[in-house]
C-alpha positions, 0 to 999 in steps of 0.5 A: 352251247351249241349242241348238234343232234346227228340222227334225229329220229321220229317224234323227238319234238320233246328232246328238241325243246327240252334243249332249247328251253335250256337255252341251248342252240340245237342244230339237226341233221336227218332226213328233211321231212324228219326235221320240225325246222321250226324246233331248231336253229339249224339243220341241213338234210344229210344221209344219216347212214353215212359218216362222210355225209354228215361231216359235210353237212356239220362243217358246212355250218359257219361256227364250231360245234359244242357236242353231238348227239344221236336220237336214231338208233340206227346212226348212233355208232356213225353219229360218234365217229362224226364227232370224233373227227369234229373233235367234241364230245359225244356219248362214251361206249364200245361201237356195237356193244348198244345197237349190235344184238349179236356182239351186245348178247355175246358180251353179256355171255362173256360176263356170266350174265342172263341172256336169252340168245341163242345166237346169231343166224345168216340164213334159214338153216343156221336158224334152224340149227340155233333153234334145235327144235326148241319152240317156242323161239323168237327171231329179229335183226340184229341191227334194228330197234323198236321190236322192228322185225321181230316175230315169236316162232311156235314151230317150224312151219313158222320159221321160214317166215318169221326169218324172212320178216326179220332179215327184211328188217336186217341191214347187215344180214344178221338174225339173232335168235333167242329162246322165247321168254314169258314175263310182264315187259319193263324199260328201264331208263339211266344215266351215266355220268362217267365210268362206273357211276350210272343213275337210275332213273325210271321203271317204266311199264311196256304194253304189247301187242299179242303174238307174233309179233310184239308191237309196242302199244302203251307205256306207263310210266313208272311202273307199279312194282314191289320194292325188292322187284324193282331193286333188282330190275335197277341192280340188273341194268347197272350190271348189264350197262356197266358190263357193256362198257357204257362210260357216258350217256343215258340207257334204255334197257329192256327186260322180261320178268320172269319167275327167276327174275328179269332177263334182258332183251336188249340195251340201247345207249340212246333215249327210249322212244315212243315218247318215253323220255316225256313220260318219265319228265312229267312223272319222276322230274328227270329230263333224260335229253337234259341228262345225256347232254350233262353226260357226254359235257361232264355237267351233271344235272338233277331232276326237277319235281315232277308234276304228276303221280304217273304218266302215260301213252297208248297208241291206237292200232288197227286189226285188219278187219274192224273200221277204227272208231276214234276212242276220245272224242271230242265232247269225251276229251272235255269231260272225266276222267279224260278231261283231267288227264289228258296231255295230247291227242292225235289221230293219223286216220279217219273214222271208219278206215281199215289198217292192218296191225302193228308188225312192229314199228308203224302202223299207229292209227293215233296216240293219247298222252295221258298225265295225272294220278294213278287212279286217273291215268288208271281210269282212263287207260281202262276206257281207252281199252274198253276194258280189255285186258293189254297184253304185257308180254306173257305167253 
């Protein structure tokens, strides 16, 4: 099958062999410097925000195109429409019910369903009016993804730069506003194969960094929860995805859990990133680049036998001040518990720089990818933090 990826993204090297090792041609069109060319059998470079663009470069192909999928989560409403005019199939959902905060909460409200906006601000007084003297808040674009631009609020003298952070990030001037919800963070992966008819597929547990700003530092993956926690966390995202109208593709909701139960903070019709999709293969056996081609081609598959117990990624991230020390090295990289455990290890910077915190996206000094048992991974994660605790999202 002949499958072309119409935004592509960071670090999707996983989805590109996933499908190749599938025995499926995989055609690309991002950014050139995006592109691993030597992952794909085809790819131009294109202007990922713009539907006339990416036609032109997916008929400059001299064949025709089986499906179109979208991995940048700012393309894939335009990456539909690309395949709509090509006349394949793509992911099935209402345009801006997963990628717009304002018109995906507002739906939420229309169904009764738990949501923490407030609502959706052009400017710095509307904010303030949204928030109503009700601190802490958190402000984000509405259009944005990977806890890009969002900031929490703890007063008024916060907001005018929390806003300005976020309509930085905002590519339609649009902040949604939402009251600050305390509570361990977890994603929660599906697939859905056709209306009415969605999988679970994983629980994965999110790190963060501490206020205010909430960069993701780690995941696990699956998370360690109760039973019934984690029923309701799978209940909750079958609603919520439904209720948005998703009819073909795969899922990665996003909830806070709180003392009432998990409240949604966002959905995205798309695969997780920060490696997430490779974490979940290695854990629980799903290949969720192989789930949303089956999806969208109405050829459902099923996951294989996992290899490990629980798998994991933590990113290295720098504070401003301290120079950043390596934390695996390489005589530590050969010997327990990293010896057993550890997957992939890269570092963008050398020993002894100095890089700011994460503001959200970017900034990631390195990553380990970590994959073995719980005790393992446990061990290991604890060494990388040098037994820190990691903050998961309470207040």
């Amino acid at each position: 099958m002949r499958v072309l990826i119409a935004g592509l993204g960071e670090k999707k090297e996983f989805g590109l062999r996933s499908l190749r090792d599938a025995g499926h041609f995989v055609g690309v069109i991002d950014l050139a410097h995006r592109i691993p060319v030597s992952l794909v059998d085809w790819w131009r470079a294109g202007d990922r925000f713009s539907v006339e663009a990416m036609l032109a470069a997916a008929r400059s192909a001299d064949f025709e195109w089986d499906a179109v999928l979208c991995w940048e989560e700012l393309s894939t409403d335009l990456a539909r429409e690309v395949a709509a005019q090509l006349g394949v199939p793509a992911t099935r959902m209402p345009a801006g019910h997963f990628r717009d905060k304002g018109v995906m909460h507002g739906r939420l409200r229309e169904l009764g369903l738990p949501t923490p906006q407030l609502g959706v601000a052009r400017d710095l007084a509307e904010c303030e009016r949204l928030i109503g003297g009700r601190y802490p808040a958190v402000v984000k674009p509405t259009d944005y993804g990977g806890s890009g631009g969002v900031k929490i609020v703890r007063g008024p003298d916060d907001l005018p730069e929390a806003f300005a952070f976020a309509l930085d990030a905002a590519r339609t001037g649009r902040v949604a506003v939402d009251r600050y919800v305390s509570g361990t963070e977890y994603s929660v992966e599906a697939v859905t194969w056709a209306p009415g008819k969605t999988e679970i597929v994983s629980v994965t547990e999110k790190h963060l960094s501490r206020p205010p700003y909430f960069a993701e530092v780690g995941h696990v993956s699956p998370a360690v929860l109760p039973d019934e926690v984690r029923e309701q966390l799978e209940y909750e995202t079958v609603r919520v995805v439904e209720g948005l109208g998703m009819e073909a593709g795969v899922s990665h909701a996003e909830f806070r859990l709180t003392p009432d139960g998990p409240v949604l903070m966002e959905v995205a019709g798309r695969p997780a990133g920060d490696q997430i999709p490779r974490l979940v293969a290695l854990a629980t056996g799903w290949n969720l680049y192989l789930a949303e081609l089956g999806a969208v081609v109405g050829s459902p598959v099923s996951p294989e036998a996992p290899s490990v117990e629980r798998a994991a990624i933590r990113f290295f991230n720098g504070d401003g001040v301290t120079p950043f020390r390596h934390p695996v090295t390489l005589d530590d990289a050969i010997a327990a518990p990293f010896a057993e455990v550890l997957h992939e290890l890269c570092y963008f910077e050398p020993e002894g720089a100095v890089t700011d915190a994460p503001r959200g996206i970017g900034g990631r000094n390195g990553h380990a990818v970590l994959a073995g048992s719980r005790e393992q991974v446990a061990e290991a994660l604890h060494l990388l933090d040098n037994g820190a605790p990691v903050y998961q999202g309470d207040d």
